[in-house]
Every structure is written in C-alpha cells, then in structure tokens.
N, C-alpha and C positions, 0 to 999 in steps of 0.2 A: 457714501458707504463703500468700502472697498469691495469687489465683489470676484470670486473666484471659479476659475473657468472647472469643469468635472475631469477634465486632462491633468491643468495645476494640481490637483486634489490629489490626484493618485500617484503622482510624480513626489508632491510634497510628501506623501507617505512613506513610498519608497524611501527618499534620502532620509528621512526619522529613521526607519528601521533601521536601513543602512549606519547611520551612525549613530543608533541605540541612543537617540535623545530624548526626555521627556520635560525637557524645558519648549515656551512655548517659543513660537518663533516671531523677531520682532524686526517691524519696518522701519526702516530710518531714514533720515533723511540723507543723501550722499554728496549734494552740490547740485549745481547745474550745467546741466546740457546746453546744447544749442536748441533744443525745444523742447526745455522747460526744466523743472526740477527733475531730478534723478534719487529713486529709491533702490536700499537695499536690502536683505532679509537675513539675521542671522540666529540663531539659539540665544535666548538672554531669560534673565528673571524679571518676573512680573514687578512692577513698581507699584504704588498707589493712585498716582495720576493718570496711568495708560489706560487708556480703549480697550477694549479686550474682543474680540467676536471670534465663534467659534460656527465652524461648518465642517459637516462630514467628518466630525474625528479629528477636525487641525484646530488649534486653538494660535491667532496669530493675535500680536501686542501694538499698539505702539501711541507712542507721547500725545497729549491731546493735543497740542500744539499742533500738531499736524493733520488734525480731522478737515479742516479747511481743503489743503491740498490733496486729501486720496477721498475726498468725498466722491470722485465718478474714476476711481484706480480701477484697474483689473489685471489681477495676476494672472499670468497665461506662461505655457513651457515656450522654453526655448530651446533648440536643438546646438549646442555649441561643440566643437573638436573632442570634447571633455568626456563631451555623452548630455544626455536629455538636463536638463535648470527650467528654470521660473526665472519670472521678470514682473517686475510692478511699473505699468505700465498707466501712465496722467492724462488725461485730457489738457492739450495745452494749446493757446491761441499762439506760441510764438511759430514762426517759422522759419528754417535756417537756409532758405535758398535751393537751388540746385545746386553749391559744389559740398554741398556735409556728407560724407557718407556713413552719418553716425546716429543719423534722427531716424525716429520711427514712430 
C-alpha cells in the first residue's frame, strides 16, 4: 500500500490549489533507475481498472498492474531548485554501487 508522509499531504495540496485541479492525481510507472523502478505523479481521470486510495483530502490513482511494485512506496517531498515536489519513493533490493549519484 502506497503510504504518504503528512509533509507529502500538504505539499500535495498546495500544488492542487495552486493549479486549481480536481482531477485525481495518478502514479505511473516511469522506467527504471539504477535502483529500481521509477514513479511519476500527474493530474489524470480515473479509469476502471485503477486503485484508488484516498487520504487527508488527496485522492491518488493508479493501474492495478502496479499494486505489486508501490505495495511498500512512500510519497515524501522533495526540496528541488523549483521550489518544494513529491517523490514516489520503492523499496528496492538493487543496488547501484558508489559511482550513481542518482539512487536514493
């Protein structure tokens, strides 16, 4: 179960407000990293076959396909150049070494 942090929460709000969306917001899959799969998160409509879970006012989506992999996710902010994001963040056995500077 994907589970999300009370920082992600309010963060997630914020950019709703911010861009006046009332679509929920859905996880996808993006490729992979060097450890592991990589998600992303964007405004979409609900389908038939999606997951749906809702916490504190966010309602996020996504493909069943993918309950496997975000079964132990956690969304948490991240602070980028941009200004404050979220991140879907996987439990993953790979490891990339010391020279990745891109695993977390």
């Amino acid at each position: 179960m994907v589970t999300i942090t009370p920082k992600a929460c309010e963060t997630i709000k914020s950019i709703v407000a911010e861009e006046k969306k009332d679509d929920p917001i859905r996880i996808v899959f993006a490729g992979y990293s060097c450890s592991g799969p990589a998600f992303m998160m964007a405004f979409d409509k609900k389908k038939d076959d999606d997951i749906v879970l809702k916490e504190d006012g966010i309602t996020l989506i996504y493909d069943k396909t993918l309950e496997e992999s975000l079964k132990e996710a956690t969304i948490d902010t991240v602070d980028t150049p941009q200004g404050p994001g979220v991140v879907v963040r996987v439990k993953s056995e790979a490891s990339c070494g010391s020279t990745c500077a891109g695993c977390h």
